[in-house]
N, C-alpha and C positions, 0 to 999 in steps of 0.2 A: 670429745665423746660425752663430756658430762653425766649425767646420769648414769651411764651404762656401768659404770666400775662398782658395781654391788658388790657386797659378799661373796653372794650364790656362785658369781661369775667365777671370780677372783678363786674359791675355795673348790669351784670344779676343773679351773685349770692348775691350779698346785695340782690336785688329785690325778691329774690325767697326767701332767712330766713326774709327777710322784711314782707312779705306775711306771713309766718308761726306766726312770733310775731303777728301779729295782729288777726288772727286768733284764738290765745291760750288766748287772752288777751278779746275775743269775750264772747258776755254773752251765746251765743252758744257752747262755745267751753270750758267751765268752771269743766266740771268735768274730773279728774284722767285719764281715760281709754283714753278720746279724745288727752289731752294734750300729754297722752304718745304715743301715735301711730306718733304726730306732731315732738313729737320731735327724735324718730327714724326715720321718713322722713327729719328730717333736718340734721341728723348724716349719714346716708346714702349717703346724697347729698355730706357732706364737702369728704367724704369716698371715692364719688367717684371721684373728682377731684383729692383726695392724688394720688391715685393711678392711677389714667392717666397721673400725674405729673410724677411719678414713672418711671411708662413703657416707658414713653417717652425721660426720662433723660438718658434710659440705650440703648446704640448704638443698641446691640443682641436685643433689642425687643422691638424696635420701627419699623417692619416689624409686629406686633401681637398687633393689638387695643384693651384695654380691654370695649372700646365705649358698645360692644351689652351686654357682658356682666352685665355690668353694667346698662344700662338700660333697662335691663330685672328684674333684681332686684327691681330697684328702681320705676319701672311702677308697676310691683304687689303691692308693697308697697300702692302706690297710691290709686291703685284700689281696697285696702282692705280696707281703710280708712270710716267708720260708718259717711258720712258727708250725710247730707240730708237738702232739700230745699236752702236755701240762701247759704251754703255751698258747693253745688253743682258747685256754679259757681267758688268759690275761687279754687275751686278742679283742676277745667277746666282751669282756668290759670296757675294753677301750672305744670300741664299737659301738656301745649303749652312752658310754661318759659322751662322745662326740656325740652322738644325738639328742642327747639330755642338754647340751651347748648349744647346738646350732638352736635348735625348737629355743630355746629362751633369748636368745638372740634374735630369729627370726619374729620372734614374738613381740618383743621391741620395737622392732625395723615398723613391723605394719600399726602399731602405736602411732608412731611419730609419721604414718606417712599421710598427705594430708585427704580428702578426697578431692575428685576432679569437680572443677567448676561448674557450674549450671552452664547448658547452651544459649549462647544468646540469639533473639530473633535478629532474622537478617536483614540489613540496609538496601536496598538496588538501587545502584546509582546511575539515572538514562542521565548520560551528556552527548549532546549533538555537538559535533564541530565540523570545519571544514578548510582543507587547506590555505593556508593563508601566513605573512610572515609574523604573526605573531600566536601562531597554532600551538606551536611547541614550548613557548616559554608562558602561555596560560597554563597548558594542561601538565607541567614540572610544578607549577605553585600549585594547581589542583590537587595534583599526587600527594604531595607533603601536607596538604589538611589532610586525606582519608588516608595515608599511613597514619592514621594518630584515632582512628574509627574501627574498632571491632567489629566482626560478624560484615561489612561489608563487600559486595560486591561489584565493580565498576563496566558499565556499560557503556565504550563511548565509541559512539555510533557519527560514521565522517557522509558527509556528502558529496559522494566521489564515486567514482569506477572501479579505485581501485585504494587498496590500502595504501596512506604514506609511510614511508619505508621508518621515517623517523619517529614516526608516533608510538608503532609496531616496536620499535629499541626502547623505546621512553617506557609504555607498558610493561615488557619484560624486564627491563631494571628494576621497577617498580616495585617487586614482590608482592602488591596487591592482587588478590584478585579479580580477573577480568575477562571480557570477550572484546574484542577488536570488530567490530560489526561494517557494514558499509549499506545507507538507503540514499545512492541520488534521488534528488527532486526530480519529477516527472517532466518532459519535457517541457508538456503544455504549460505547465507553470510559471518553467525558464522563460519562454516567451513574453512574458505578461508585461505590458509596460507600467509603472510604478512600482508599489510596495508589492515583494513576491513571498510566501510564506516560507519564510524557511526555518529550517528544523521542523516541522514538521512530518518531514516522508523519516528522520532519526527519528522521531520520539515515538510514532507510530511503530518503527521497526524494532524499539526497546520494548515494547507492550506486546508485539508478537511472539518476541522472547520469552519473557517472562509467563506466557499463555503454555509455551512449548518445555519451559525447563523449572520454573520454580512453583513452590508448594502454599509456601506459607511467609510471610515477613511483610513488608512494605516497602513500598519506592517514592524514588522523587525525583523531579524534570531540574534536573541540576548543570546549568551552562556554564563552561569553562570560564567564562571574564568573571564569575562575581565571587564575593569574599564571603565565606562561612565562619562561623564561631563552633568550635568544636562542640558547644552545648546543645547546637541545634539537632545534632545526629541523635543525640539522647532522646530530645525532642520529638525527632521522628519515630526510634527505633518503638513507642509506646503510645503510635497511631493504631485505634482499633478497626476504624471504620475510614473515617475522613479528616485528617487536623489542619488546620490554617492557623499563620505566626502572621506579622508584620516581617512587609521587606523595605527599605530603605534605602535613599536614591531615586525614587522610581517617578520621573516627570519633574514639571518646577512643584510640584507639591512636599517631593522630598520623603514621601511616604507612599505606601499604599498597605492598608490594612483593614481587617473585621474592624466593625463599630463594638464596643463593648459596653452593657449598661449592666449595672447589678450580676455581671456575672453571663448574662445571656447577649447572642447575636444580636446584633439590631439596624445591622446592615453593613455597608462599606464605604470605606476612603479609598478615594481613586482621586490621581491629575486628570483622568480620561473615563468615563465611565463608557459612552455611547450606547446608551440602550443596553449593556449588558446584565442579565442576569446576576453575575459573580464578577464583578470588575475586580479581579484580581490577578498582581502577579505570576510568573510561573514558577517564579520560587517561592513562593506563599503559599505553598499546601504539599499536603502527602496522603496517599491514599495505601489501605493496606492489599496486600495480594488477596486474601481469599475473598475481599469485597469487591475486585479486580476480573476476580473469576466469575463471580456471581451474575455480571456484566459482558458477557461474550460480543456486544459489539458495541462497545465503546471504542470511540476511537478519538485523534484529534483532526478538527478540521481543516483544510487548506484556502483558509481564511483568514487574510493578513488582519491582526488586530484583536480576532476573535480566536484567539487558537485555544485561550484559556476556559472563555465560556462557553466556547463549542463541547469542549471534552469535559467541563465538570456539570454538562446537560445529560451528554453520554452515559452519566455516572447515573442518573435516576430508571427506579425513583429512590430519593431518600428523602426526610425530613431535615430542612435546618435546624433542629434543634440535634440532630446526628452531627454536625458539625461539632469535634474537641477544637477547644481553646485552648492554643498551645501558648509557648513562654509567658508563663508567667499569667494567661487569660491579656493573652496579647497585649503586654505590659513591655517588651524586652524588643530587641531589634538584633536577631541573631543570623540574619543575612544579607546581603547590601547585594544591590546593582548596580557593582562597578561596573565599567569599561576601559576597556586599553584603548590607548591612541591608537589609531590606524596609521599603519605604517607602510610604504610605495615601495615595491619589491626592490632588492639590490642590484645596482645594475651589474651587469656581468662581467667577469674577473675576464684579467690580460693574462692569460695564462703563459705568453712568452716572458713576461716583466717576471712571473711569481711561478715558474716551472721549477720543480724538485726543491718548496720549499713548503711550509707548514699553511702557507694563504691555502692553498690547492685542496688540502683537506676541509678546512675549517670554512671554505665556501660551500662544500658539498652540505653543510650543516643548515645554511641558510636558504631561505628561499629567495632565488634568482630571478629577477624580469626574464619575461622568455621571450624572445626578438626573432624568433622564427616567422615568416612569414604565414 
Protein backbone atom coordinates (compact mmCIF):
# COMPACT_ATOMS: atom_id res chain seq x y z
CA UNK A 1 0.00 0.00 0.00
CA UNK A 2 2.82 2.22 0.72
CA UNK A 3 1.94 5.69 1.04
CA UNK A 4 -1.49 5.15 1.95
CA UNK A 5 -0.90 4.43 5.88
CA UNK A 6 -0.93 8.22 6.81
CA UNK A 7 -1.92 9.47 10.19
CA UNK A 8 -5.20 11.03 8.88
CA UNK A 9 -6.21 7.32 7.85
CA UNK A 10 -4.86 5.45 10.60
CA UNK A 11 -6.47 8.18 13.40
CA UNK A 12 -10.00 8.00 11.62
CA UNK A 13 -10.17 4.39 11.74
CA UNK A 14 -9.15 4.04 15.67
CA UNK A 15 -11.90 6.89 15.91
CA UNK A 16 -14.35 4.90 14.03
CA UNK A 17 -13.76 0.93 16.14
CA UNK A 18 -13.20 3.81 18.90
CA UNK A 19 -16.92 4.61 18.41
CA UNK A 20 -18.04 1.07 17.90
CA UNK A 21 -16.27 0.01 21.42
CA UNK A 22 -18.01 2.30 23.27
CA UNK A 23 -21.10 1.81 21.81
CA UNK A 24 -21.24 -2.07 22.55
CA UNK A 25 -19.90 -1.17 26.03
CA UNK A 26 -23.27 1.21 26.23
CA UNK A 27 -26.16 0.12 28.61
CA UNK A 28 -28.08 0.66 25.26
CA UNK A 29 -26.16 -1.43 23.50
CA UNK A 30 -26.09 -4.58 25.92
CA UNK A 31 -27.78 -7.24 24.25
CA UNK A 32 -26.56 -10.21 21.67
CA UNK A 33 -28.26 -9.02 18.42
CA UNK A 34 -27.09 -5.24 18.86
CA UNK A 35 -23.40 -6.18 19.73
CA UNK A 36 -23.45 -8.49 16.83
CA UNK A 37 -24.76 -6.26 13.89
CA UNK A 38 -21.56 -3.76 15.68
CA UNK A 39 -19.34 -5.85 15.25
CA UNK A 40 -19.85 -6.89 11.63
CA UNK A 41 -19.84 -3.10 10.96
CA UNK A 42 -16.60 -3.15 12.48
CA UNK A 43 -15.22 -6.26 10.41
CA UNK A 44 -16.69 -4.78 7.41
CA UNK A 45 -14.91 -1.64 7.94
CA UNK A 46 -11.16 -3.29 8.66
CA UNK A 47 -12.51 -5.42 5.21
CA UNK A 48 -12.74 -2.71 3.50
CA UNK A 49 -9.50 -1.11 3.89
CA UNK A 50 -7.65 -4.85 3.33
CA UNK A 51 -9.03 -4.74 0.25
CA UNK A 52 -8.43 -1.15 -1.15
CA UNK A 53 -4.90 -1.87 0.19
CA UNK A 54 -5.07 -4.81 -2.13
CA UNK A 55 -6.38 -3.09 -5.32
CA UNK A 56 -4.09 -0.65 -4.97
CA UNK A 57 -0.78 -2.47 -4.27
CA UNK A 58 -1.63 -4.34 -7.73
CA UNK A 59 -0.29 -2.00 -10.78
CA UNK A 60 -3.34 -3.85 -13.36
CA UNK A 61 -5.91 -2.61 -10.97
CA UNK A 62 -5.28 0.40 -9.48
CA UNK A 63 -7.12 1.81 -12.75
CA UNK A 64 -10.54 -0.08 -10.83
CA UNK A 65 -11.44 1.53 -7.15
CA UNK A 66 -13.09 -0.95 -5.24
CA UNK A 67 -14.18 2.77 -3.17
CA UNK A 68 -18.31 2.41 -4.31
CA UNK A 69 -18.19 -0.97 -3.95
CA UNK A 70 -17.46 -0.96 -0.75
CA UNK A 71 -19.35 1.64 0.46
CA UNK A 72 -22.35 0.32 -0.76
CA UNK A 73 -21.93 -2.47 1.40
CA UNK A 74 -20.91 -0.90 4.23
CA UNK A 75 -23.76 2.16 4.22
CA UNK A 76 -26.44 -0.74 4.07
CA UNK A 77 -24.91 -2.22 6.79
CA UNK A 78 -25.26 0.98 8.62
CA UNK A 79 -28.57 1.66 7.71
CA UNK A 80 -29.84 -1.66 8.90
CA UNK A 81 -28.39 -1.21 12.19
CA UNK A 82 -31.77 -1.44 15.13
CA UNK A 83 -30.17 1.92 16.73
CA UNK A 84 -32.75 4.17 18.13
CA UNK A 85 -32.87 7.49 20.13
CA UNK A 86 -29.39 8.46 21.57
CA UNK A 87 -28.06 6.07 19.24
CA UNK A 88 -29.29 7.65 16.36
CA UNK A 89 -26.72 10.20 16.75
CA UNK A 90 -23.66 7.77 17.21
CA UNK A 91 -25.05 6.07 13.94
CA UNK A 92 -24.75 9.60 12.29
CA UNK A 93 -21.16 9.96 13.03
CA UNK A 94 -20.40 6.89 12.09
CA UNK A 95 -21.98 7.68 8.78
CA UNK A 96 -20.00 11.06 8.41
CA UNK A 97 -16.48 9.08 9.89
CA UNK A 98 -17.10 6.49 6.82
CA UNK A 99 -17.54 9.20 4.36
CA UNK A 100 -14.76 11.30 5.62
CA UNK A 101 -12.59 7.65 4.76
CA UNK A 102 -13.88 6.55 1.88
CA UNK A 103 -13.53 10.50 0.01
CA UNK A 104 -9.66 10.40 1.25
CA UNK A 105 -9.18 7.12 0.04
CA UNK A 106 -10.97 7.59 -3.08
CA UNK A 107 -8.98 10.63 -3.29
CA UNK A 108 -5.75 8.64 -3.46
CA UNK A 109 -7.00 5.98 -5.74
CA UNK A 110 -7.61 8.80 -8.61
CA UNK A 111 -3.98 10.09 -7.64
CA UNK A 112 -2.22 7.23 -8.54
CA UNK A 113 -4.55 6.20 -11.31
CA UNK A 114 -2.64 6.81 -14.48
CA UNK A 115 -4.40 8.59 -17.56
CA UNK A 116 -5.43 6.67 -20.69
CA UNK A 117 -2.94 6.57 -23.65
CA UNK A 118 -3.16 8.76 -26.49
CA UNK A 119 -4.93 6.97 -29.74
CA UNK A 120 -2.77 5.73 -32.08
CA UNK A 121 -3.13 6.34 -35.93
CA UNK A 122 -4.08 3.15 -37.68
CA UNK A 123 -1.99 0.74 -39.78
CA UNK A 124 -4.21 -1.16 -42.78
CA UNK A 125 -2.55 -3.88 -43.76
CA UNK A 126 -3.77 -5.05 -47.86
CA UNK A 127 -2.17 -8.56 -48.19
CA UNK A 128 -3.30 -10.43 -51.25
CA UNK A 129 -2.84 -14.24 -51.20
CA UNK A 130 -4.06 -17.28 -52.72
CA UNK A 131 -4.55 -20.83 -52.05
CA UNK A 132 -1.44 -22.62 -52.31
CA UNK A 133 0.63 -25.19 -49.98
CA UNK A 134 2.55 -22.76 -48.61
CA UNK A 135 -0.39 -20.11 -47.89
CA UNK A 136 -0.70 -21.01 -44.40
CA UNK A 137 2.75 -21.15 -43.03
CA UNK A 138 3.59 -17.55 -44.68
CA UNK A 139 0.57 -15.88 -43.38
CA UNK A 140 1.27 -17.78 -39.31
CA UNK A 141 5.00 -15.92 -39.74
CA UNK A 142 2.94 -12.76 -41.07
CA UNK A 143 0.68 -12.88 -37.94
CA UNK A 144 3.49 -12.99 -35.41
CA UNK A 145 5.16 -9.68 -36.93
CA UNK A 146 1.77 -7.56 -36.65
CA UNK A 147 0.78 -9.14 -33.22
CA UNK A 148 3.79 -7.21 -32.08
CA UNK A 149 2.18 -3.70 -34.27
CA UNK A 150 -0.50 -1.49 -32.54
CA UNK A 151 -3.42 0.27 -33.86
CA UNK A 152 -3.28 -2.33 -36.83
CA UNK A 153 -5.56 -3.71 -39.01
CA UNK A 154 -5.09 -6.69 -41.37
CA UNK A 155 -6.71 -7.06 -44.69
CA UNK A 156 -5.94 -10.18 -46.33
CA UNK A 157 -7.71 -10.48 -49.35
CA UNK A 158 -7.46 -14.37 -51.26
CA UNK A 159 -7.95 -14.99 -54.74
CA UNK A 160 -10.54 -17.47 -54.83
CA UNK A 161 -14.50 -18.05 -54.86
CA UNK A 162 -14.41 -18.87 -51.75
CA UNK A 163 -12.88 -18.52 -48.35
CA UNK A 164 -10.00 -21.28 -47.19
CA UNK A 165 -11.44 -22.67 -44.34
CA UNK A 166 -7.77 -22.64 -42.98
CA UNK A 167 -6.81 -19.14 -43.26
CA UNK A 168 -10.34 -18.26 -41.70
CA UNK A 169 -8.97 -20.53 -38.29
CA UNK A 170 -5.55 -18.92 -38.66
CA UNK A 171 -7.18 -15.21 -38.59
CA UNK A 172 -9.45 -15.97 -35.68
CA UNK A 173 -6.57 -17.54 -33.58
CA UNK A 174 -4.92 -14.42 -34.38
CA UNK A 175 -6.54 -11.98 -32.11
CA UNK A 176 -5.54 -9.32 -34.62
CA UNK A 177 -7.62 -7.49 -36.02
CA UNK A 178 -9.04 -8.30 -39.50
CA UNK A 179 -11.52 -8.78 -42.50
CA UNK A 180 -11.18 -12.04 -44.45
CA UNK A 181 -12.00 -10.60 -47.99
CA UNK A 182 -12.15 -12.63 -51.33
CA UNK A 183 -11.31 -10.64 -55.15
CA UNK A 184 -10.86 -13.62 -57.88
CA UNK A 185 -8.81 -12.42 -60.82
CA UNK A 186 -11.23 -11.60 -63.72
CA UNK A 187 -11.51 -14.37 -65.98
CA UNK A 188 -10.10 -12.51 -69.00
CA UNK A 189 -7.05 -12.17 -67.26
CA UNK A 190 -6.82 -16.07 -66.24
CA UNK A 191 -6.60 -16.63 -69.81
CA UNK A 192 -3.63 -14.66 -70.73
CA UNK A 193 -0.84 -16.50 -71.99
CA UNK A 194 2.44 -15.38 -69.91
CA UNK A 195 2.85 -13.11 -67.13
CA UNK A 196 -0.84 -12.69 -65.50
CA UNK A 197 -1.29 -9.81 -63.05
CA UNK A 198 -1.92 -11.09 -59.95
CA UNK A 199 -3.02 -9.59 -56.73
CA UNK A 200 -4.20 -7.10 -58.30
CA UNK A 201 -8.14 -7.71 -58.38
CA UNK A 202 -6.80 -8.21 -53.79
CA UNK A 203 -5.27 -5.02 -53.69
CA UNK A 204 -7.84 -3.08 -55.61
CA UNK A 205 -10.54 -4.97 -53.33
CA UNK A 206 -8.32 -3.67 -50.09
CA UNK A 207 -8.73 0.01 -51.46
CA UNK A 208 -12.50 -0.38 -52.01
CA UNK A 209 -12.50 -1.19 -48.41
CA UNK A 210 -10.94 1.17 -47.01
CA UNK A 211 -13.13 3.85 -49.40
CA UNK A 212 -16.30 2.01 -47.62
CA UNK A 213 -15.08 1.63 -43.79
CA UNK A 214 -12.05 3.65 -42.70
CA UNK A 215 -11.53 7.43 -41.94
CA UNK A 216 -8.25 8.22 -41.28
CA UNK A 217 -4.54 6.25 -40.76
CA UNK A 218 -2.62 4.79 -43.71
CA UNK A 219 -1.98 1.58 -45.49
CA UNK A 220 0.34 -0.45 -47.19
CA UNK A 221 0.39 -3.36 -50.06
CA UNK A 222 1.97 -5.89 -47.67
CA UNK A 223 2.52 -9.66 -49.44
CA UNK A 224 2.62 -12.54 -47.34
CA UNK A 225 6.36 -14.12 -48.33
CA UNK A 226 8.40 -10.97 -47.34
CA UNK A 227 10.04 -10.14 -44.06
CA UNK A 228 9.25 -6.93 -41.98
CA UNK A 229 11.31 -5.20 -39.17
CA UNK A 230 8.87 -4.23 -36.68
CA UNK A 231 10.56 -0.62 -37.10
CA UNK A 232 8.93 -0.23 -40.36
CA UNK A 233 5.34 -0.08 -39.02
CA UNK A 234 6.60 2.97 -36.96
CA UNK A 235 7.81 4.09 -40.19
CA UNK A 236 4.64 3.94 -41.80
CA UNK A 237 2.33 4.66 -38.98
CA UNK A 238 3.81 8.78 -39.50
CA UNK A 239 3.02 8.63 -43.37
CA UNK A 240 1.35 12.00 -44.03
CA UNK A 241 0.89 12.21 -47.58
CA UNK A 242 3.14 9.60 -49.54
CA UNK A 243 6.47 7.87 -47.75
CA UNK A 244 8.89 5.48 -49.61
CA UNK A 245 11.88 3.23 -47.64
CA UNK A 246 14.22 0.92 -49.40
CA UNK A 247 13.18 -2.85 -50.05
CA UNK A 248 15.91 -5.46 -50.35
CA UNK A 249 16.18 -8.52 -52.38
CA UNK A 250 14.49 -7.07 -55.19
CA UNK A 251 16.19 -8.39 -58.79
CA UNK A 252 20.22 -9.26 -59.17
CA UNK A 253 20.49 -5.71 -57.97
CA UNK A 254 19.62 -6.78 -54.53
CA UNK A 255 17.87 -3.36 -54.00
CA UNK A 256 15.34 -1.25 -55.09
CA UNK A 257 15.21 2.20 -53.55
CA UNK A 258 14.63 6.37 -53.76
CA UNK A 259 18.04 8.02 -55.03
CA UNK A 260 18.81 10.20 -52.08
CA UNK A 261 21.23 13.39 -52.43
CA UNK A 262 21.50 16.10 -49.77
CA UNK A 263 18.36 14.97 -48.14
CA UNK A 264 16.01 15.38 -51.43
CA UNK A 265 14.65 12.62 -54.16
CA UNK A 266 16.75 12.43 -57.07
CA UNK A 267 15.23 9.64 -58.53
CA UNK A 268 15.38 5.64 -58.23
CA UNK A 269 17.25 2.35 -58.06
CA UNK A 270 15.68 -0.38 -59.85
CA UNK A 271 17.07 -3.99 -61.35
CA UNK A 272 14.27 -3.18 -63.86
CA UNK A 273 13.12 0.21 -64.36
CA UNK A 274 11.14 -0.20 -68.03
CA UNK A 275 9.96 3.20 -68.80
CA UNK A 276 8.54 3.43 -65.44
CA UNK A 277 7.69 6.65 -63.92
CA UNK A 278 8.26 5.25 -60.05
CA UNK A 279 10.33 2.01 -60.55
CA UNK A 280 9.44 0.98 -57.33
CA UNK A 281 8.70 -1.94 -55.10
CA UNK A 282 5.40 -2.81 -53.68
CA UNK A 283 6.61 -2.74 -50.41
CA UNK A 284 8.49 0.51 -50.91
CA UNK A 285 5.74 2.88 -50.00
CA UNK A 286 2.70 3.74 -48.00
CA UNK A 287 0.18 6.21 -48.62
CA UNK A 288 -2.01 7.81 -46.13
CA UNK A 289 -5.96 7.30 -45.99
CA UNK A 290 -7.24 10.72 -46.14
CA UNK A 291 -4.85 11.40 -49.23
CA UNK A 292 -6.50 7.92 -50.45
CA UNK A 293 -9.75 9.71 -50.40
CA UNK A 294 -8.85 12.71 -51.91
CA UNK A 295 -8.33 10.34 -54.97
CA UNK A 296 -11.75 8.61 -55.72
CA UNK A 297 -10.31 6.83 -58.62
CA UNK A 298 -7.26 5.54 -58.02
CA UNK A 299 -6.75 2.29 -58.53
CA UNK A 300 -4.26 -0.40 -59.55
CA UNK A 301 -3.67 -1.62 -63.00
CA UNK A 302 -3.90 -5.14 -64.58
CA UNK A 303 -0.64 -4.71 -65.83
CA UNK A 304 1.96 -7.30 -65.22
CA UNK A 305 5.06 -5.41 -64.19
CA UNK A 306 3.31 -2.03 -64.03
CA UNK A 307 0.98 -2.66 -61.08
CA UNK A 308 3.28 -0.22 -58.97
CA UNK A 309 3.52 2.65 -61.51
CA UNK A 310 0.27 2.27 -62.60
CA UNK A 311 -1.38 3.13 -59.05
CA UNK A 312 1.26 5.69 -57.70
CA UNK A 313 0.15 7.59 -61.33
CA UNK A 314 -3.43 7.23 -59.86
CA UNK A 315 -2.13 8.98 -56.89
CA UNK A 316 -1.79 12.37 -58.83
CA UNK A 317 -1.42 14.99 -58.77
CA UNK A 318 1.16 15.45 -56.31
CA UNK A 319 4.62 16.85 -56.17
CA UNK A 320 7.79 14.74 -55.56
CA UNK A 321 8.98 16.85 -53.41
CA UNK A 322 5.48 15.42 -51.24
CA UNK A 323 7.30 12.30 -51.20
CA UNK A 324 8.66 11.58 -47.14
CA UNK A 325 11.82 10.01 -46.81
CA UNK A 326 11.36 7.25 -44.65
CA UNK A 327 14.13 4.98 -42.54
CA UNK A 328 16.37 6.88 -41.89
CA UNK A 329 16.04 9.32 -45.37
CA UNK A 330 16.39 5.85 -46.98
CA UNK A 331 19.38 4.90 -45.13
CA UNK A 332 17.90 1.53 -43.44
CA UNK A 333 16.43 -1.58 -45.21
CA UNK A 334 13.38 -2.42 -43.09
CA UNK A 335 11.72 -4.81 -45.49
CA UNK A 336 13.11 -7.56 -47.79
CA UNK A 337 11.55 -9.52 -50.67
CA UNK A 338 11.89 -12.79 -49.60
CA UNK A 339 10.24 -15.82 -51.19
CA UNK A 340 9.34 -19.23 -50.20
CA UNK A 341 10.22 -22.18 -52.21
CA UNK A 342 7.48 -23.32 -54.14
CA UNK A 343 6.38 -26.34 -52.99
CA UNK A 344 4.11 -29.47 -55.59
CA UNK A 345 0.86 -30.18 -53.61
CA UNK A 346 1.02 -33.59 -51.30
CA UNK A 347 -0.04 -36.28 -52.99
CA UNK A 348 -3.00 -37.90 -51.49
CA UNK A 349 -3.13 -39.98 -48.29
CA UNK A 350 -4.17 -43.89 -48.30
CA UNK A 351 -6.70 -43.53 -46.01
CA UNK A 352 -7.02 -47.44 -45.56
CA UNK A 353 -3.04 -47.59 -44.56
CA UNK A 354 -3.78 -44.39 -41.84
CA UNK A 355 -7.75 -44.80 -41.15
CA UNK A 356 -8.61 -44.01 -37.30
CA UNK A 357 -5.25 -42.52 -36.79
CA UNK A 358 -3.91 -38.85 -36.32
CA UNK A 359 -2.31 -38.78 -40.43
CA UNK A 360 -6.25 -38.56 -41.30
CA UNK A 361 -6.43 -35.16 -39.36
CA UNK A 362 -3.21 -33.70 -39.95
CA UNK A 363 -3.68 -34.27 -43.91
CA UNK A 364 -6.91 -32.17 -43.70
CA UNK A 365 -4.26 -29.35 -42.57
CA UNK A 366 -2.24 -29.56 -45.81
CA UNK A 367 -3.00 -28.83 -49.03
CA UNK A 368 -3.52 -32.01 -51.31
CA UNK A 369 -2.85 -32.66 -55.24
CA UNK A 370 -6.52 -32.94 -56.39
CA UNK A 371 -6.67 -36.03 -58.97
CA UNK A 372 -10.05 -35.64 -59.69
CA UNK A 373 -10.55 -35.71 -63.15
Amino acid sequence: MGQLHKPYLLTALRMFLYSIHDLVRSSHMRTHHHRSWLLVLAVLSILFLFLYQTRLSRPETAARPCVPEAELLIRTTIERLPLKNLLDVERNKLGQLFAQLGDELSTRNNARTPPPPPPVRPIYIITPTYPRPEQVPELIRMSQTLLHVKGVHWLVVEDAEKRTESVTNLLARSGISHDHLLAPMPDKYKANKGAKPRGVSNRNRGLSWLRANATTGVFFFADDDNTYDLRLFEELRSVRVLGMWPVGLVTYTGLSSPVVKGGQLKGFYDGWVGGRQFPVDMAGFGVSVDFLMQRPGAEMPYRPGYEEDGFLKSLKPFDLSEIELKADNCTKILVWHTQTKKNKPARPLNMTKFANSNIGQLNLQITVEDKRP
